[in-house]
C-alpha positions in Angstrom: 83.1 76.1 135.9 83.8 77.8 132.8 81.9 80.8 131.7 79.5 80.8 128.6 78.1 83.6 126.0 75.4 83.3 123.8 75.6 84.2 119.8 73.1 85.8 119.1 72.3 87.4 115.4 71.4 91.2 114.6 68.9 89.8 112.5 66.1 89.4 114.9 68.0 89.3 118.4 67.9 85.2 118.4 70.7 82.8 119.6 72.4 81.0 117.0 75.3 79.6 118.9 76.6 79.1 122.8 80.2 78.9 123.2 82.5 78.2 126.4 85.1 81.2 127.3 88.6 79.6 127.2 90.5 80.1 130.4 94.0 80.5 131.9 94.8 76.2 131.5 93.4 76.7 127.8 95.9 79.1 127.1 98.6 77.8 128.6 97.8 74.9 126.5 97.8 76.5 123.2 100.8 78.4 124.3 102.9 75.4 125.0 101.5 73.7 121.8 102.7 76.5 119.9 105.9 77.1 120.8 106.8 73.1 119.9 105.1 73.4 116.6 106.8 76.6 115.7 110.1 74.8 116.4 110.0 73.0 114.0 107.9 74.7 111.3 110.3 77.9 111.3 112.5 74.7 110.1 110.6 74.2 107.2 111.4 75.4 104.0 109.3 78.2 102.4 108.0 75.9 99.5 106.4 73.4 102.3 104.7 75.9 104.0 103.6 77.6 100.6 101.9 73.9 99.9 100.3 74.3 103.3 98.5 77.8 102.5 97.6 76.8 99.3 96.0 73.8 100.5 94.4 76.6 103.0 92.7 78.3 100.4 91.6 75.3 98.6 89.7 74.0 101.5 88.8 77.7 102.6 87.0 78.9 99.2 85.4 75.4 98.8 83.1 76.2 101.9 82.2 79.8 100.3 78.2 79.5 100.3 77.9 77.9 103.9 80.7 80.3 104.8 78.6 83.1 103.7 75.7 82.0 105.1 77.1 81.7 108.6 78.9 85.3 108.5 75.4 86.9 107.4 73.5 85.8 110.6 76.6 86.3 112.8 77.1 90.2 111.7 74.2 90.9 109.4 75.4 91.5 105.9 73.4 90.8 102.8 73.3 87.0 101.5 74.2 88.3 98.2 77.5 89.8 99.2 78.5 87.7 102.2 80.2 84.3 100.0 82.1 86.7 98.6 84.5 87.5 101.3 85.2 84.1 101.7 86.1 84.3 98.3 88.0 86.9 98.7 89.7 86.1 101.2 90.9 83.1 99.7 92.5 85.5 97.2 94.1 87.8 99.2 95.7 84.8 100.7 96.7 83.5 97.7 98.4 86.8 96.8 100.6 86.9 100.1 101.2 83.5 98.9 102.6 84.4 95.6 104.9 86.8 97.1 106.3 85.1 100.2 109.3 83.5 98.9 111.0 86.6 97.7 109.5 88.6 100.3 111.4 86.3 102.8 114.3 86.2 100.7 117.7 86.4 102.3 119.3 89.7 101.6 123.0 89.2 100.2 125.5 92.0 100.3 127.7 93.1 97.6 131.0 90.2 97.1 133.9 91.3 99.4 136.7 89.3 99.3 137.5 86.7 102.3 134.0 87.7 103.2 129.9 86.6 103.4 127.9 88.9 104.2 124.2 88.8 104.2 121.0 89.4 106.3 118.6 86.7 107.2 115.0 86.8 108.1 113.6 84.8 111.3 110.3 84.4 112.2 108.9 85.9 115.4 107.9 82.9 117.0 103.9 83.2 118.2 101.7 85.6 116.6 98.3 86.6 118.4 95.7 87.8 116.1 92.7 90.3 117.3 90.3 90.7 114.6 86.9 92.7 114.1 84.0 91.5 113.6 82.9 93.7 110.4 85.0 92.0 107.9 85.8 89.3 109.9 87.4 86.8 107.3 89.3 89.5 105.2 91.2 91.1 108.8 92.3 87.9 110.2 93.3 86.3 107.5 95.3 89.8 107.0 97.8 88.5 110.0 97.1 85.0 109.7 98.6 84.0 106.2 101.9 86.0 106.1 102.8 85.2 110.2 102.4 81.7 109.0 104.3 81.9 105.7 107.2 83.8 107.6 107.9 80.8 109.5 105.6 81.4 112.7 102.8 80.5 115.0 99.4 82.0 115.7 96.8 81.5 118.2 93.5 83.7 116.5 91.2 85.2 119.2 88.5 86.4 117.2 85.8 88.8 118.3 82.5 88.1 119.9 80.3 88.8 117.6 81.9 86.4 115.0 83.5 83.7 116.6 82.3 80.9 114.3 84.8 82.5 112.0 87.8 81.3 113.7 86.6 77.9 113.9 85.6 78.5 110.1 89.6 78.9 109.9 90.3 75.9 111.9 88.8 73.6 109.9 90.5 74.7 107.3 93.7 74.4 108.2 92.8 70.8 109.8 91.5 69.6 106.5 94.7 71.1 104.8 96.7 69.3 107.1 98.8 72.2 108.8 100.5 70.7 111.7 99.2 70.4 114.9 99.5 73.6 117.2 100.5 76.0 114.5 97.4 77.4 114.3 94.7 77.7 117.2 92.1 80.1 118.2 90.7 80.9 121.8 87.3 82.1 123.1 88.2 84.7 125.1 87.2 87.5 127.2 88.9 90.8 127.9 90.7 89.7 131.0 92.2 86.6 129.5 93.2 88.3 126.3 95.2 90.6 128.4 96.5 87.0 130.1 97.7 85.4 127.0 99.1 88.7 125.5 101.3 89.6 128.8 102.8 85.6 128.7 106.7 86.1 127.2 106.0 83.5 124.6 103.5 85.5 122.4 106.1 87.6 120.4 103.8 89.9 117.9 100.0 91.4 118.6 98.0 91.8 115.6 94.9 94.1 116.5 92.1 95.6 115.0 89.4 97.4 116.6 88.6 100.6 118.3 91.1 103.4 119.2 90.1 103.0 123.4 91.1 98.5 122.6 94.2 100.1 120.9 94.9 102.0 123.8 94.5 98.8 126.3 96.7 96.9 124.4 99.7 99.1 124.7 99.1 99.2 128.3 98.9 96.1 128.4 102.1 95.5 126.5 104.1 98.3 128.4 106.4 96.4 130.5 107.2 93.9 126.9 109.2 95.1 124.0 107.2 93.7 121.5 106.2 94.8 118.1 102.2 95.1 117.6 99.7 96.2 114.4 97.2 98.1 115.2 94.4 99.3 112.6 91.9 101.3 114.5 89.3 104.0 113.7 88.8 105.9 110.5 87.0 109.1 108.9 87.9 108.1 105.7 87.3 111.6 103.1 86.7 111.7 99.5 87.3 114.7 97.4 85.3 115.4 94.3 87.0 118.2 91.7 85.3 119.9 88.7 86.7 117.6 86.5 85.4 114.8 87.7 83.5 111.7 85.8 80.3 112.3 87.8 78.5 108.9 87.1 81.2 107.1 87.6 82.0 109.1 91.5 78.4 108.8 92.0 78.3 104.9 91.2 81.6 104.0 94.0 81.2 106.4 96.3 77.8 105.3 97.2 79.0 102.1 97.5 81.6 103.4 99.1 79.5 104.8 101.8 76.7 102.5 102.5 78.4 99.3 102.0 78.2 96.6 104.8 76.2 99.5 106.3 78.8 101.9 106.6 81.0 99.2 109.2 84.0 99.0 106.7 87.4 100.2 108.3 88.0 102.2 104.9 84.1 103.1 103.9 83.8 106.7 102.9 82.5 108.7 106.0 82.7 112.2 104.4 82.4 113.8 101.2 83.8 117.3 99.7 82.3 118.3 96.4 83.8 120.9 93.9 81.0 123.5 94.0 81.0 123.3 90.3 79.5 119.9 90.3 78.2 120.0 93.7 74.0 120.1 92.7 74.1 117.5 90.0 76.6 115.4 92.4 74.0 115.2 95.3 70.8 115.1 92.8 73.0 111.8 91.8 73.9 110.7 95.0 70.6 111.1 96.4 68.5 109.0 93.8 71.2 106.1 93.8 70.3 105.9 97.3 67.0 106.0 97.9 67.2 102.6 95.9 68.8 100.8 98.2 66.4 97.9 100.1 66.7 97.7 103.4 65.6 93.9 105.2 66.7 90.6 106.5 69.8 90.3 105.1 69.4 86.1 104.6 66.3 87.6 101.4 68.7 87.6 98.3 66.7 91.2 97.7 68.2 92.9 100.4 71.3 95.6 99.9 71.6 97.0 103.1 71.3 94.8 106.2 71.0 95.3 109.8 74.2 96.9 111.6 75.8 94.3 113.8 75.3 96.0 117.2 72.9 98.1 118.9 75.7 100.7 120.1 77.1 101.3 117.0 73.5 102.4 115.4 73.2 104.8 118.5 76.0 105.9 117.8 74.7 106.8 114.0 71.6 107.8 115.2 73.1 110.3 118.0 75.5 111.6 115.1 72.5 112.4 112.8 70.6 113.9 115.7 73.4 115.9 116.3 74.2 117.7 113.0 70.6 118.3 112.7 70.5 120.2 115.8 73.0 121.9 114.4 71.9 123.0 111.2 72.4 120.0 108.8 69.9 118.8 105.9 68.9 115.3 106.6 67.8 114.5 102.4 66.6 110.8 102.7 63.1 110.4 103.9 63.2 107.4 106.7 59.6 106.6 105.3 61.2 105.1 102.1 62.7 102.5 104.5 60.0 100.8 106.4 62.1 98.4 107.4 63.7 100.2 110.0 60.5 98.9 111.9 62.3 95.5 112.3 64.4 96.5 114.8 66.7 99.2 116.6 69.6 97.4 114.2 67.8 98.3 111.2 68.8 101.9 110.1 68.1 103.6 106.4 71.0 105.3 104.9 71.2 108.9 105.3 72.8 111.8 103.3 73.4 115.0 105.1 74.1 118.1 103.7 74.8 121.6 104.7 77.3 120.4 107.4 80.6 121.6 108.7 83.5 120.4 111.1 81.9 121.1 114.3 79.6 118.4 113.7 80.5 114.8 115.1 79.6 113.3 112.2 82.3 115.0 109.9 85.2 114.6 112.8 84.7 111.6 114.5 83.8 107.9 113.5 80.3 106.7 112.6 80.7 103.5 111.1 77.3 103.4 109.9 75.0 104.4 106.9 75.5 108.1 106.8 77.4 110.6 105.3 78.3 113.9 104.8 78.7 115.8 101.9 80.2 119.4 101.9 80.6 121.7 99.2 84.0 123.3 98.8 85.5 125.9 96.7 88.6 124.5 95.4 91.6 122.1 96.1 93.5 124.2 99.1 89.9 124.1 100.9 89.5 120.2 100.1 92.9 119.5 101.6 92.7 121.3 105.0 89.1 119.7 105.1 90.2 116.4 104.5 93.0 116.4 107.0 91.1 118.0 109.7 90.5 114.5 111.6 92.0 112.3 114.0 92.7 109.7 111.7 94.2 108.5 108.3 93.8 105.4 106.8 92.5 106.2 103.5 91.3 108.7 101.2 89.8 109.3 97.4 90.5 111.9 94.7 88.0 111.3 92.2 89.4 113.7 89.0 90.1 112.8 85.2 94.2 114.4 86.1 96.5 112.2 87.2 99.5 114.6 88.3 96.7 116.6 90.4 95.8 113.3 92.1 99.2 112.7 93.0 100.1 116.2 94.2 96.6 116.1 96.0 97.9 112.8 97.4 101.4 114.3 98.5 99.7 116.8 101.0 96.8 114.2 102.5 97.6 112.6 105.9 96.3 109.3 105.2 97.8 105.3 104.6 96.4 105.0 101.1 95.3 107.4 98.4 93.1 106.1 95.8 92.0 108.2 92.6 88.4 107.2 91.2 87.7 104.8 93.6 87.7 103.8 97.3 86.5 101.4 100.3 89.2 98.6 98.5 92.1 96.8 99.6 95.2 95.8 97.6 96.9 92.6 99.5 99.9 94.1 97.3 100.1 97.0 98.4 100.9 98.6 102.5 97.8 98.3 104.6 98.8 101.4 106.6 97.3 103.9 108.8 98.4 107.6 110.4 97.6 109.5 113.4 94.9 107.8 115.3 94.2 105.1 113.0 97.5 103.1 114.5 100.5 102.0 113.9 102.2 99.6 112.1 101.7 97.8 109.0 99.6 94.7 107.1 99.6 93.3 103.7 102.4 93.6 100.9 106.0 91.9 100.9 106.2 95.4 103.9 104.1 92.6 106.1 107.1 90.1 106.0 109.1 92.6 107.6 107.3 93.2 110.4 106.5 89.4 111.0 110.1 88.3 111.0 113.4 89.6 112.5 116.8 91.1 110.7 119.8 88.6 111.7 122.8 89.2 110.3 125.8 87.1 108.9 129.1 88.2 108.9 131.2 85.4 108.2 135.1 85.4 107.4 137.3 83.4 106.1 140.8 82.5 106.9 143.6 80.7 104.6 144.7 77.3 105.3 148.2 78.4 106.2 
């Protein structure tokens, strides 16, 4: 008898869905199914499987309301900002899209007489896609597209919290008319993930999660020389100089901070303000965020949502209770946010201030609606601030000087640097992470590379006589 798990929704704790856990014959199944359709896909030549994608999208971004609709009540986000990652997602698609052909160019050497020389890229073969749940369209379809565009399979095993999202993607494809087997997801639980990752025919692990599931899936891979992406945790800084524009800081990095409730893999966790703009900074930070409205997030009202799981806001909660203890300011009054009544999901935002590295909440992932902000003296303090965590995957300069940005930039451990702005992703550019934060690489024709093979050609030629 298979094994079954209830959906349920952060919302108010109900089931929206039951599902059966695929087993070891299902994934032999979709294993052997994928390794005939790859045959002869990795055949097919890149303007066919660009007409797939496209057709994809098409289908994808049609469904954007319903779409929306269903990923609020599986993870919680606002109704008015749900659709649009469907949306978006169909346009980040459609950029890897736009840049697979030369991305998967062949490379030709130099002429040499009697000689061709060049380098070819091959697909993998099966790609096995991990996603989280937090943005759970944007990071799957981060693997999905290109590993498909470069010629191979994937099998999606999405997480539990959103698993209507890889049947989302199914349909999708089905309507498009991909072929059969090239792209197939599995309910599955940790045991059986392990299963299908350890079989010799999945050739590439795409994972995003925590840093402890990053760590299970090297062990798990340790006896196979594979490649794998994995985008894990992040304490994603921001650094505020004198000469910033302070509306416009104030404006994104609020956002930037309470956004999806704080569960975004590049949301700003910690602050460090110039103390020349420090005051007006948090006077401005403070009254932005006191009007966010906190309820069910299906009421087109509502800004901030419930967080997704219960663990994660006791994790926030035991991070706020810890930098009080410690000495930190906590400046929003929970009473503005009655909501929090609803449920042990429903959390206000919080600003802390007077806080300092010995604090959880300035060191080690939150993920939720709270932040620190720090005062600091000058750009040597920012920097050493700012790289005193265990991870790197982005971080913001917010200053009217381009060349300090940059030098700034030069000197922080991190995958992206963005000036004046933040908690964004560029399908165009490396998705990208250091330290803790993983290894490896999404996004950008960089993406191609890691989703195909070198092979080289070295082919001579002889005369007739």
């Amino acid at each position: 008898m298979k094994k079954t798990w209830n959906v349920t929704t952060p919302i108010d704790g109900s089931v929206i869905a039951r599902r059966e856990l695929h087993g070891a014959a299902d994934i032999e199944r979709a294993l052997s199914r994928a390794v005939e359709a790859q045959q002869a896909w990795r055949q097919t030549e890149i303007g066919e499987r660009v007409s797939y994608l496209k057709g994809f999208v098409q289908k994808f971004m049609s469904e954007a309301k319903a779409g929306g609709e269903e990923l609020t009540r599986q993870m919680g986000r606002p109704i008015a900002y749900s659709p649009l990652e469907v949306q978006r997602t169909g346009e980040r698609a459609e950029a890897m899209i736009e840049i697979a052909a030369a991305s998967l160019a062949d490379i030709v050497l130099p002429d040499k007489p009697g000689f061709h020389r060049y380098i070819k890229r091959e697909p993998l073969g099966i790609v096995f896609v991990i996603p989280a749940w937090n943005y759970p369209y944007f990071i799957a379809v981060n693997g999905i597209v290109p590993a498909l565009l470069a010629g191979n399979a994937v099998i999606l095993r999405h997480s539990a919290v959103t698993p209507l999202c890889a049947e989302a993607f199914a349909r999708a494809f089905e309507s498009a008319g991909l072929p059969e087997g090239l792209f197939q997801y599995l309910h599955l639980d940790h045991e059986d993930t392990a299963l299908a990752i350890r079989d010799s025919r999945v050739n590439f692990v795409a994972y995003t999660g925590s840093v402890a599931g990053g760590h299970e899936i090297q062990k798990v891979l340790v006896d196979r020389f594979i490649d794998v992406n994995l985008e894990l945790g992040g304490k994603d800084p921001a650094y505020v100089r004198s000469d910033v524009h302070l509306e416009h800081a104030i404006e994104n990095l609020v956002d930037g901070s309470f956004f999806n409730s704080g569960q975004s893999c590049c949301g700003v966790e910690r602050i460090y303000v110039h103390q020349d703009v420090y005051d007006p900074f948090l006077e401005g930070f403070l009254d932005l965020t006191r009007r966010y409205k906190l309820g069910n997030p299906l009421d087109p009202a509502t800004t901030l949502g419930p967080m997704a799981k219960k663990s994660g806001a006791a994790v926030v909660r035991a991070h706020i209770a810890e930098a009080v203890a410690k000495g930190a300011h906590a400046l929003i009054d929970p009473r503005l946010f009655p909501q929090t009544e609803m449920g042990e999901n429903y959390l206000a935002p919080q600003v802390l201030a007077n806080v300092d590295h010995s604090m959880a909440v300035m060191v080690e992932e939150t993920f939720g609606p709270v932040v620190g902000i720090m005062k600091v003296r000058g750009d040597e303090e920012a920097v050493r601030l700012m790289n005193d965590s265990p991870y790197g995957l982005t971080a913001s300069i917010w200053t009217r000087d381009e060349d300090a940005a940059r030098a700034l930039g030069d000197r922080v451990d991190t995958g992206t640097v963005y000036m004046n702005r933040c908690d964004f992703l560029d399908p165009l550019l490396a998705w990208v992470g250091v330290k803790d934060t993983g290894r490896g690489c999404s996004l950008s024709k960089v993406a191609y590379e890691r989703l195909t093979r070198p092979k080289s050609y070295h082919l001579r030629f002889q005369s007739a006589t």
